[in-house]
Structures are given as C-alpha cells and as structure tokens.
ZADO-1210 file (C-alpha; in nm, 4 decimals, padded with zeros to 6 digits):
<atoms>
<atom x="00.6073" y="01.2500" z="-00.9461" code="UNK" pos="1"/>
<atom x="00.4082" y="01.4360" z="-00.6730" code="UNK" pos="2"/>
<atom x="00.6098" y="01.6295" z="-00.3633" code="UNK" pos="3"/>
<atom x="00.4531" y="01.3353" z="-00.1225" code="UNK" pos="4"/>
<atom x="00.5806" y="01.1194" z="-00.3248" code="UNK" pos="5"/>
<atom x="00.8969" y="01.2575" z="-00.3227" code="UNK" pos="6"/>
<atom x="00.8922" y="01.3111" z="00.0328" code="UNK" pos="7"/>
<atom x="00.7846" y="00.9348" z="00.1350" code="UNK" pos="8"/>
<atom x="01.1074" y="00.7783" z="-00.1308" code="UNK" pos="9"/>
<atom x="01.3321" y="01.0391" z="00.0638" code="UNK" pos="10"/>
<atom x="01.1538" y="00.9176" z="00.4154" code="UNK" pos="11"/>
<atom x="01.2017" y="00.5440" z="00.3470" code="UNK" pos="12"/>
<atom x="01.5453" y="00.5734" z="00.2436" code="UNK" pos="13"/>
<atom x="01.6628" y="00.7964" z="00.5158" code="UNK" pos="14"/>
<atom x="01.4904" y="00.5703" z="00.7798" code="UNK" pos="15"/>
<atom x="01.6090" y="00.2016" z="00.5998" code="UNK" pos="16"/>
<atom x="01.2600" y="00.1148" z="00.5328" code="UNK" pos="17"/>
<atom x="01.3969" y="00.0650" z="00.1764" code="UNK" pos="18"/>
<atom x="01.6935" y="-00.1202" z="00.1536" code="UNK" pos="19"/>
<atom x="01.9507" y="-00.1758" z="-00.0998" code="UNK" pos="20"/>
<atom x="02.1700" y="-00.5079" z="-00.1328" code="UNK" pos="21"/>
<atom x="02.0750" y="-00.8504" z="-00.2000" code="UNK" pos="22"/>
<atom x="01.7211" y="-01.0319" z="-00.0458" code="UNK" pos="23"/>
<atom x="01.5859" y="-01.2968" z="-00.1494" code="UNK" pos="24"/>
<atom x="01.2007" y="-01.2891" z="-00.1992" code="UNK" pos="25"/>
<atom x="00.9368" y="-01.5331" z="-00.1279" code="UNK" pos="26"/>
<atom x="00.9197" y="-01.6165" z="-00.5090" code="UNK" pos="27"/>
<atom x="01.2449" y="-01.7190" z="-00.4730" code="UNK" pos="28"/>
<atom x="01.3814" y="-01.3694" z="-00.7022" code="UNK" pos="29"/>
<atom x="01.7026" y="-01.2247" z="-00.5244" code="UNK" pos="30"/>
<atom x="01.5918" y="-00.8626" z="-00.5320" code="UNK" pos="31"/>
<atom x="01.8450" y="-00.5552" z="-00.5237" code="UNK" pos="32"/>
<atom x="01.5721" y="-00.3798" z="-00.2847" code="UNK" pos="33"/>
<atom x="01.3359" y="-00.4182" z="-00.0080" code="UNK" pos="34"/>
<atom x="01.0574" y="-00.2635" z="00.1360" code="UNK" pos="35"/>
<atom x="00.9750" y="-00.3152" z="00.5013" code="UNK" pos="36"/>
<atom x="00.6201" y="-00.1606" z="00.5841" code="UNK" pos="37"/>
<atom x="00.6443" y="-00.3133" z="00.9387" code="UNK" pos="38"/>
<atom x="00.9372" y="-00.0749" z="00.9918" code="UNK" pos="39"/>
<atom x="00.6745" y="00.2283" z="01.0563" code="UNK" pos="40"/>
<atom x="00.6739" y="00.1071" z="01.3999" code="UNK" pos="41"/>
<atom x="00.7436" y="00.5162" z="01.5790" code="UNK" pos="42"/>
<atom x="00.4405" y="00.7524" z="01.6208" code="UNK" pos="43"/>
<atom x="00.6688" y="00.9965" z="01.4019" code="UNK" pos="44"/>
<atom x="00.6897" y="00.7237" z="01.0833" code="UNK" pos="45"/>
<atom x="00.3051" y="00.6323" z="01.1899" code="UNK" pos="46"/>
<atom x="00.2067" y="00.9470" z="01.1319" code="UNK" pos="47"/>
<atom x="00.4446" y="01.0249" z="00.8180" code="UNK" pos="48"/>
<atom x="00.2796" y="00.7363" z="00.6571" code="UNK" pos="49"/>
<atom x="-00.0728" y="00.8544" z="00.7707" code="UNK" pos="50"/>
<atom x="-00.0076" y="01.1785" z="00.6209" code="UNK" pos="51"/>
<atom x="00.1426" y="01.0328" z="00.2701" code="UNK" pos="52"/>
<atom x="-00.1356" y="00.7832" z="00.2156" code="UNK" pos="53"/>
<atom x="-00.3991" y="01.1023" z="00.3015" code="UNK" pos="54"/>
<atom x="-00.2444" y="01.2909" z="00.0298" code="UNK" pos="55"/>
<atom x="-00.2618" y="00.9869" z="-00.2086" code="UNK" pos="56"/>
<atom x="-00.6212" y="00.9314" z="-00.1865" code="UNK" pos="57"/>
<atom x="-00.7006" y="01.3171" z="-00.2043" code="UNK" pos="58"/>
<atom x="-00.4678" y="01.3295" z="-00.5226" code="UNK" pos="59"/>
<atom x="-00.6495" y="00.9870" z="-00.6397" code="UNK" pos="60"/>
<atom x="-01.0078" y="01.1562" z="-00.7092" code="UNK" pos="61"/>
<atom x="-01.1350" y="00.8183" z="-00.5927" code="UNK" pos="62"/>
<atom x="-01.5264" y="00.8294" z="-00.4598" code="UNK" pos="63"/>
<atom x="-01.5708" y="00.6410" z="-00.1073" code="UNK" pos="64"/>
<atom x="-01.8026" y="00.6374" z="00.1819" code="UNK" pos="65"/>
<atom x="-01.5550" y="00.4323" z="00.4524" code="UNK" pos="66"/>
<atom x="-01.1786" y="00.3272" z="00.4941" code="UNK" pos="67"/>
<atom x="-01.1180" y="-00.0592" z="00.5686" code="UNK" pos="68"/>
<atom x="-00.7694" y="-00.1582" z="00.7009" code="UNK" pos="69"/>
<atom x="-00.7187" y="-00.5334" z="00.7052" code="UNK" pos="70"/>
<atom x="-00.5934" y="-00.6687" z="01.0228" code="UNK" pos="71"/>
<atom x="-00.2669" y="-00.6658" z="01.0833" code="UNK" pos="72"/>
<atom x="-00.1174" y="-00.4288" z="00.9456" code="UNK" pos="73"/>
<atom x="-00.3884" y="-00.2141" z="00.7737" code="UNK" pos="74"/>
<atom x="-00.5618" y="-00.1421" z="01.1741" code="UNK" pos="75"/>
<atom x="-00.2656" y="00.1039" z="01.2402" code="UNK" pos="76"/>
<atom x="-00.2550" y="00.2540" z="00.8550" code="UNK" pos="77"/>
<atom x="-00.6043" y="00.2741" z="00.8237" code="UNK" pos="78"/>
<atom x="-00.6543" y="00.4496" z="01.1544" code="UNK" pos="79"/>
<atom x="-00.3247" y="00.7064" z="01.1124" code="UNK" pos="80"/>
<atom x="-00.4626" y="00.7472" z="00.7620" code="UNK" pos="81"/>
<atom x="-00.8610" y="00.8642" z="00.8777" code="UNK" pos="82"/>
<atom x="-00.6238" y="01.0694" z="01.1028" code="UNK" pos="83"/>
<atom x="-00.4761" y="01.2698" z="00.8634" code="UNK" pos="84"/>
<atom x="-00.7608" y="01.3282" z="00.6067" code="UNK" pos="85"/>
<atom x="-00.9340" y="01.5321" z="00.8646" code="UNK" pos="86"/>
<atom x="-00.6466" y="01.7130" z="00.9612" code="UNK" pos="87"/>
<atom x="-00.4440" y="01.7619" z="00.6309" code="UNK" pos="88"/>
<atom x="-00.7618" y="01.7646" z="00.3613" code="UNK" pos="89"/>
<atom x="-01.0590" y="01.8654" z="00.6088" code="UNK" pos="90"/>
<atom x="-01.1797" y="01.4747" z="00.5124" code="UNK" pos="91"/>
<atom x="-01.3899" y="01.3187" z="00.8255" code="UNK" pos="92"/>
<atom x="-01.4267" y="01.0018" z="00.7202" code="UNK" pos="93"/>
<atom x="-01.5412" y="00.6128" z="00.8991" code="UNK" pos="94"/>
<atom x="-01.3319" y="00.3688" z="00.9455" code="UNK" pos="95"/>
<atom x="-01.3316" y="00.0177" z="01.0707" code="UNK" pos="96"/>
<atom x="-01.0961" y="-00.3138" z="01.0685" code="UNK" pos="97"/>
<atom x="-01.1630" y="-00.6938" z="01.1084" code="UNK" pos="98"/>
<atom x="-01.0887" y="-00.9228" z="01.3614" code="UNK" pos="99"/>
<atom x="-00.9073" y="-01.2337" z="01.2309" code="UNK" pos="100"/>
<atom x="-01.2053" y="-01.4018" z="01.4652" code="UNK" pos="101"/>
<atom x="-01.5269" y="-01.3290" z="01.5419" code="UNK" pos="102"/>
<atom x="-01.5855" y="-01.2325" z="01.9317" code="UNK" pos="103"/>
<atom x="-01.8614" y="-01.3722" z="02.0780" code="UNK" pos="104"/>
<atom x="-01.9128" y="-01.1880" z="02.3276" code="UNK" pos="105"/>
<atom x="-01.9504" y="-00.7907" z="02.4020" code="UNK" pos="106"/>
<atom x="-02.0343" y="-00.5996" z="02.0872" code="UNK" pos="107"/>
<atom x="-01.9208" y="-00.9111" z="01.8298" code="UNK" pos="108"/>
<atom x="-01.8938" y="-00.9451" z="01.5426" code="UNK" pos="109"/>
<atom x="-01.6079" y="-01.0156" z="01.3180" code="UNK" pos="110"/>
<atom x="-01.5299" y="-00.5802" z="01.2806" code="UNK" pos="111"/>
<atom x="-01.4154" y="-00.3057" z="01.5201" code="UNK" pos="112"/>
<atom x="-01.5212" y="00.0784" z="01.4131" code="UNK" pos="113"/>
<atom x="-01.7728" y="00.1931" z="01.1976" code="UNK" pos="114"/>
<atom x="-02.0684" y="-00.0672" z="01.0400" code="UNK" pos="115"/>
<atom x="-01.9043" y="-00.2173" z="00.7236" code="UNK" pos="116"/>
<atom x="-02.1233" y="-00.0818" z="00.4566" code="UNK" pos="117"/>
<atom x="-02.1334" y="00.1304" z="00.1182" code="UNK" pos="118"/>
<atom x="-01.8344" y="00.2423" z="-00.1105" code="UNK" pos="119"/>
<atom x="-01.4835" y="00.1172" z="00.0908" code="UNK" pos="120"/>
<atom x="-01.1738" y="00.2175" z="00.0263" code="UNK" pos="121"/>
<atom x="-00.9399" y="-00.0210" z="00.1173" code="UNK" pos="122"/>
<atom x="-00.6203" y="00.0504" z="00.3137" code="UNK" pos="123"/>
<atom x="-00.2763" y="-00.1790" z="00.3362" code="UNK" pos="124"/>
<atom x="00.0486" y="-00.2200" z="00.2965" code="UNK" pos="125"/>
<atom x="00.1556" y="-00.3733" z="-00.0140" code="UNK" pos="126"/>
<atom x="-00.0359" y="-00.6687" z="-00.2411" code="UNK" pos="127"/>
<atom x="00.2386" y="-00.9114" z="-00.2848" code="UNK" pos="128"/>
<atom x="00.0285" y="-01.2312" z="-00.4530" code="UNK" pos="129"/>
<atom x="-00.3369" y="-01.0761" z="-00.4061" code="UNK" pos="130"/>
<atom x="-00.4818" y="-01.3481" z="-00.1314" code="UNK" pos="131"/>
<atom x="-00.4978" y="-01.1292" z="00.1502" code="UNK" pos="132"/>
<atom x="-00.7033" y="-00.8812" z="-00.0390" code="UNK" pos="133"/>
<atom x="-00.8743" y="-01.1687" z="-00.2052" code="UNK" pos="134"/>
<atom x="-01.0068" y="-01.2861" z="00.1503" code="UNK" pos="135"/>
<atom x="-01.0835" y="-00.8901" z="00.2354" code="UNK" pos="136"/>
<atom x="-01.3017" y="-00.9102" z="-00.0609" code="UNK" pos="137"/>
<atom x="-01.5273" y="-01.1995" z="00.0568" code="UNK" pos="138"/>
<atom x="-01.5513" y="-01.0098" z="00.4190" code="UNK" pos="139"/>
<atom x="-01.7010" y="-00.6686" z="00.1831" code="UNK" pos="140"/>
<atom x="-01.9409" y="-00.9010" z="00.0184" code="UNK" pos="141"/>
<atom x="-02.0559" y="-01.0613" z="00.3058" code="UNK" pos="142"/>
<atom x="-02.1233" y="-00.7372" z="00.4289" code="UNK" pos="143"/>
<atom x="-02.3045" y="-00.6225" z="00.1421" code="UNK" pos="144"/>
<atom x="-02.0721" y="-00.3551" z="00.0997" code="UNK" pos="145"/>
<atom x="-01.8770" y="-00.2415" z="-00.2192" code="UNK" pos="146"/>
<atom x="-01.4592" y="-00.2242" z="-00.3457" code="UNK" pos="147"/>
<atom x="-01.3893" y="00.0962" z="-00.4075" code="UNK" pos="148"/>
<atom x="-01.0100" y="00.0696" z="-00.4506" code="UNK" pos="149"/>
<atom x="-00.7241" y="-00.0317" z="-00.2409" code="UNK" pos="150"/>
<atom x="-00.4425" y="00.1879" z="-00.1104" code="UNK" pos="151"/>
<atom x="-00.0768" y="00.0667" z="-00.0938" code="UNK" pos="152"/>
<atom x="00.2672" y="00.1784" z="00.0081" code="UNK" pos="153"/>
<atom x="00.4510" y="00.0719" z="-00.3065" code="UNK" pos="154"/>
<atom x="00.3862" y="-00.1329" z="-00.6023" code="UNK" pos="155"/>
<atom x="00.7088" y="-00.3334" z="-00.7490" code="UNK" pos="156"/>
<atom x="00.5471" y="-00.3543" z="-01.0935" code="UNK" pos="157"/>
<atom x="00.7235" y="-00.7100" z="-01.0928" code="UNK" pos="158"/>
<atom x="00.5106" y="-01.0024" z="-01.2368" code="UNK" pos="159"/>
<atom x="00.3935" y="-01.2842" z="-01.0746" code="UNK" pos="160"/>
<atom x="00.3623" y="-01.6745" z="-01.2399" code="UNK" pos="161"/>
<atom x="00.2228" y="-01.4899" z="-01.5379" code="UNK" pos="162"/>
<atom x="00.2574" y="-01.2176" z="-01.7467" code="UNK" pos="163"/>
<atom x="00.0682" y="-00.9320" z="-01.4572" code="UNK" pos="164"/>
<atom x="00.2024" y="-00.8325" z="-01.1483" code="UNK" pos="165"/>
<atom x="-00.0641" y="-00.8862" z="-00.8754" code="UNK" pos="166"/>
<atom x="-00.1465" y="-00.5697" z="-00.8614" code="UNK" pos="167"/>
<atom x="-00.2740" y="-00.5337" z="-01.2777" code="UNK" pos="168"/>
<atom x="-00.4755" y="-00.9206" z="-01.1674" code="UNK" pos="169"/>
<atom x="-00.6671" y="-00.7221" z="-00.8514" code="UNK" pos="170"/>
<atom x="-00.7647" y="-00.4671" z="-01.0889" code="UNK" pos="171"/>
<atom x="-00.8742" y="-00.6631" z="-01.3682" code="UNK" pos="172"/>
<atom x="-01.0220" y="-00.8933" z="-01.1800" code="UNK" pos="173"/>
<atom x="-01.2482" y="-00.6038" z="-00.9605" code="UNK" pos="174"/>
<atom x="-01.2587" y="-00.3695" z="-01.1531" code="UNK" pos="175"/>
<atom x="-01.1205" y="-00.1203" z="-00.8939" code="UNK" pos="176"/>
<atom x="-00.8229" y="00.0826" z="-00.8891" code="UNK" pos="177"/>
<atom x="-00.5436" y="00.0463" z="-00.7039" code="UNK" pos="178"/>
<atom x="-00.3152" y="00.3779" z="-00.5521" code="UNK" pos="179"/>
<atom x="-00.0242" y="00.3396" z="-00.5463" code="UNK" pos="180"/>
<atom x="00.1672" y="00.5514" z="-00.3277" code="UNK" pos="181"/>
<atom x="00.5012" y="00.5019" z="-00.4869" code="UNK" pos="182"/>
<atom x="00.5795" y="00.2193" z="-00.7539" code="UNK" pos="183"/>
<atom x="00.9378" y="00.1105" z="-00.8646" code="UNK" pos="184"/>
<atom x="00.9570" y="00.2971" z="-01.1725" code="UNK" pos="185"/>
<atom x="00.9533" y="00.6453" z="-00.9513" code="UNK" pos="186"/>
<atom x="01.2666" y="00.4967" z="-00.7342" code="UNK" pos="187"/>
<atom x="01.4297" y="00.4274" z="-01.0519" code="UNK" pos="188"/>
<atom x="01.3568" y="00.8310" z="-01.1173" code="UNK" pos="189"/>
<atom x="01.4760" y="00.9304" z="-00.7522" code="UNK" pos="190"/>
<atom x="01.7973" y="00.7663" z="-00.7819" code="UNK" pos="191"/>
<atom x="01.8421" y="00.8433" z="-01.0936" code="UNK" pos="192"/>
<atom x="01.8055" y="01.2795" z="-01.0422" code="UNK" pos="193"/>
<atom x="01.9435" y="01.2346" z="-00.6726" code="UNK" pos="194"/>
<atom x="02.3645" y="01.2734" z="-00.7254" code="UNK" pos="195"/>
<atom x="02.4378" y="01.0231" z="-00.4421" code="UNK" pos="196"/>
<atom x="02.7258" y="00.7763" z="-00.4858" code="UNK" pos="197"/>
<atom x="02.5762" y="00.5415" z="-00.2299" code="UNK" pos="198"/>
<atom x="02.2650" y="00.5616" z="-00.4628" code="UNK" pos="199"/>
<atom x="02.4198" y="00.5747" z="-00.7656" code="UNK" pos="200"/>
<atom x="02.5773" y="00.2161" z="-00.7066" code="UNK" pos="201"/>
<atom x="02.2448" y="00.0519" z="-00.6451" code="UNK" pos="202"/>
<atom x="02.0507" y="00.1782" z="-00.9444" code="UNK" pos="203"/>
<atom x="02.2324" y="-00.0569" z="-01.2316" code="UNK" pos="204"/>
<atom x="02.0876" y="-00.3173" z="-01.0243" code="UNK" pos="205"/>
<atom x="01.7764" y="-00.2380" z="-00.9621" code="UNK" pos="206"/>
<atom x="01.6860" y="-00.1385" z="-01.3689" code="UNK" pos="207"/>
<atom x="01.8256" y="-00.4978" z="-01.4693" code="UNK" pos="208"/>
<atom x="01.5672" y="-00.6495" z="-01.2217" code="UNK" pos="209"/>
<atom x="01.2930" y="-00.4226" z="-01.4005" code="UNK" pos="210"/>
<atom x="01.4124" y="-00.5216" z="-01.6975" code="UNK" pos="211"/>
<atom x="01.3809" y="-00.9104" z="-01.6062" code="UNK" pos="212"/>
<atom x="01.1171" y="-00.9286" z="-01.4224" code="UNK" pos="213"/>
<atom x="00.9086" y="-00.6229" z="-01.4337" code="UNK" pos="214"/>
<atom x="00.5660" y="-00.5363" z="-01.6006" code="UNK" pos="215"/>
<atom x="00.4315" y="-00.3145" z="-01.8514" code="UNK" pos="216"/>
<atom x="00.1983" y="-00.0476" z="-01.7599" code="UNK" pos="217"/>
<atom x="-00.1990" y="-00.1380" z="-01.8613" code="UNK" pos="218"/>
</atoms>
C-alpha cells in the first residue's frame, strides 16, 4: 500500500466517510461498512480527494489525452482532480463533463469543458453495478472518442449476481483498467496494523463479509 493510500483510509475514517456498523445495501447484503463519496462535500475534503485521485493516476502509468467526470458526482472530482495534477505532478491536462440533457441553446451540446475526443480517462466515484459507466461509454462512442480507464474511490471487491464484482465485468468487458484508489482488501490491512480498539472490533466483521461475498483477484 502506497502513502496516499494510506493517507485517504486514515482521511475517510477520521472524517466518517467510512463507516462501521450495520447498512444494508441496495443488493439487499447487510454490510459491516460504508462508503459515502457524497460526504466530500468541504473545499478541504474536495481538495483531499483531488489530490489522492492525482496521485493515483500518476502512480497508475495509465496513457490519456482528457479527464471525463460523469455528471453528478464525477463534475466536482473530475475538476478538483485536473486541479491537482497540475499542481502536485506538473500534469495540465483537459477536462470536460456531460449534461444529463442537451442545451439547446448557447454553446449546446450535451458537454461542458474541453471537446470530447481522443484517449479519456474516466473519473467517478465508485462502480457499484456498472450502468452508469455503461451509459458514459455510449456518450465516448458517440463522440468518437476512446476508454482509457476509469478512476474510483474504492472498490469493495464484492461480487455481483455472478461470480465478478462489477468492477472485474467493466474491465473484461472494455478492455480498460480500472484504478482503484483504495479496495477492501487494503482496509482489511489498515485495521489490521492500526492498534485501535474501536477498529479492532469492526475488522472480524468485515473479513467474514470478504469471505462471503467477496472476489478473487483476476
């Protein structure tokens, strides 16, 4: 594990944006964590989060000509994210985000930022069940432009109806990877080196949901 990472399990903890208890997921799971992305709603978490996902990419080696954040929640992590690449890794890159509709009037268009075009690197949240980045897919090829990966905050390494987590189906199916800034396995780590009752109590529970539900590495 990387010192960002580090850093951003230490951040989300500290600041509840990963939770402990009992919470029951869309699939219907009860999970012994949770992971609320909306919760970097300060300029100070903003930019934490800008600075982590910068540090991802550059440790990623990944080639790429643009950053795409998908609206919502990609248009502020996409834009604190071309942010810090320029001031953290001397990276100037484009950047643009869609419009869940097209304006017809003014400039247009169903984008805001730079034109849509070559190698994208694709900047969100999480990929819980893959349709959102399913539909981002179809606005890149009616662009003519071209996946070149997909950024996200954590990846729960959980599977979905089958025997892949969502995350293993997006890059199978595209052939792209996907960064993952932290997955599940390295929480298991932190808790595991970090000598914190409060922790401690939390981390039986959390390795018998891995062991139910969670993938293997491909």
């Amino acid at each position: 594990m990387q010192d960002f990472q580090k850093a951003f399990i230490d951040f989300v903890i500290r600041h509840e944006i990963l939770r402990f208890g009992s919470f029951t997921l869309k699939s219907g799971r009860t999970s012994p964590y949770f992971f609320n992305a909306g919760l970097f709603n300060t300029g100070e978490s903003l930019a934490f989060i800008g600075k982590s996902y910068a540090a991802a990419i550059a440790a990623s080696g990944v080639d790429y000509d643009l950053l795409f954040g998908p609206a919502y929640k990609g248009i502020p992590l996409v834009s604190a994210t071309a942010t810090a690449l320029v001031q953290n890794h001397g990276t100037n890159k484009p950047y643009c985000f869609n419009r869940k509709e097209a304006k017809d009037h003014g400039e247009g268009g169903l984008t805001v930022g730079a034109a849509l075009r070559g190698r994208v690197l694709i900047v969100d949240d999480v990929i819980t069940a893959g349709t959102a980045i399913r539909e981002v897919m179809e606005i890149l090829d009616r662009a003519g432009a071209t996946p070149a990966g997909i950024l996200v905050a954590l990846d729960r390494q959980e599977r979905g109806t089958g025997q892949l987590s969502a995350i293993q189906e997006i890059e199978q199916q595209y052939g792209i990877p996907v960064i993952r800034l932290i997955t599940l396995a390295q929480i298991i780590d932190y808790l595991t080196a970090h000598d914190d009752p409060l922790l401690a109590d939390n981390l039986a529970a959390i390795k018998r949901y891995r062991e139910e539900f969670g993938v293997s590495d491909i």
